[in-house]
N, C-alpha and C positions, 0 to 999 in steps of 0.2 A: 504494500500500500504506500504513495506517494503522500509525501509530510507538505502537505498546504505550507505551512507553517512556512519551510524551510524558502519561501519566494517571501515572503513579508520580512526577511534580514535586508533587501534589499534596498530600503528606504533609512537603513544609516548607509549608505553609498554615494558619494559623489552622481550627482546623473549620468555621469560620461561613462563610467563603470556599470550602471545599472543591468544593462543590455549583457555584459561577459556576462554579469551575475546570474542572471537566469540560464543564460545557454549552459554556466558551469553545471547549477541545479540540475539543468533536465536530459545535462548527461551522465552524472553521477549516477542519477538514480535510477537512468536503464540500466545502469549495473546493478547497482545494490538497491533494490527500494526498501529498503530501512533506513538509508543516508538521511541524515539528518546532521544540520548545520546547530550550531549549540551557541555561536559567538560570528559576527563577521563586521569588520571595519577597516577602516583606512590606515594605514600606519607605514612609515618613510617614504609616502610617496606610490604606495602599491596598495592592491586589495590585500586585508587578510580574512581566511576563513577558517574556522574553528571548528571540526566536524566528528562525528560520531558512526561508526558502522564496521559489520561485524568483519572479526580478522579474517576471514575467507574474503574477501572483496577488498580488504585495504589496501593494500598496494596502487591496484589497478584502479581506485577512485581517488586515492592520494595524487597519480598522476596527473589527473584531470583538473584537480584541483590548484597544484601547485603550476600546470601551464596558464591557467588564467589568472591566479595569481600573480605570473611572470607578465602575461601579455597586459594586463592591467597597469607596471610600470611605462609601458608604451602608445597607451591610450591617454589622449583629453580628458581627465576628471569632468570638464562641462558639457563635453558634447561628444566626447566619444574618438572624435576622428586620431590621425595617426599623432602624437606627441611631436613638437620640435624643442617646445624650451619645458626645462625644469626648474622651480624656482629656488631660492635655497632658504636655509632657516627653517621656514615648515615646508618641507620639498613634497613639491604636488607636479605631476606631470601638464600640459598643456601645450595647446595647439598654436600656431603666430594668431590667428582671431581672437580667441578667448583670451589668450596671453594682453594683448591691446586693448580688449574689451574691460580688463580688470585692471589695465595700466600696474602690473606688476613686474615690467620689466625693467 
């Protein structure tokens, strides 16, 4: 049975992130549908996800998890598209638009 629950983490996420977050979900859980996310937020600039599900499936959902973790350092916190600048201090990935947009550079 698929955890509803586990798509409602996705509103502590930057928007630009939001979109990995679900594709992460809904592919974790055609492998294991027990996955269940326990913790997910933002931290140095990347997704993090905090997850739960049985050691026969771990591995192979860890993987999942930790590529969109990765690909999430490379995404737009605002909108998604591909990152050029990162800021630093509270380092958040961004795009030349949104980067402009927030005059953070």
């Amino acid at each position: 049975m698929a955890h509803i629950n586990n798509y409602n983490w996705a509103c502590n996420l930057p928007p630009g992130w939001q979109r990995l977050y679900v594709r992460m979900v809904y592919k974790a859980q055609k492998i294991e549908p027990a996955f269940t996310v326990t913790y997910c937020k933002e931290k140095y600039g990347t997704m993090r996800v905090y997850f739960h599900c049985p050691n026969r499936t771990y591995d192979r959902v860890n993987k999942i998890v930790m590529f969109y973790e990765d690909m999430s350092a490379h995404r737009c916190s605002e909108c998604g598209k591909t990152a050029t600048v990162w800021t630093t201090g509270w380092i958040m990935p961004y795009c030349d638009k949104c980067i402009k947009k927030f005059d953070l550079n």
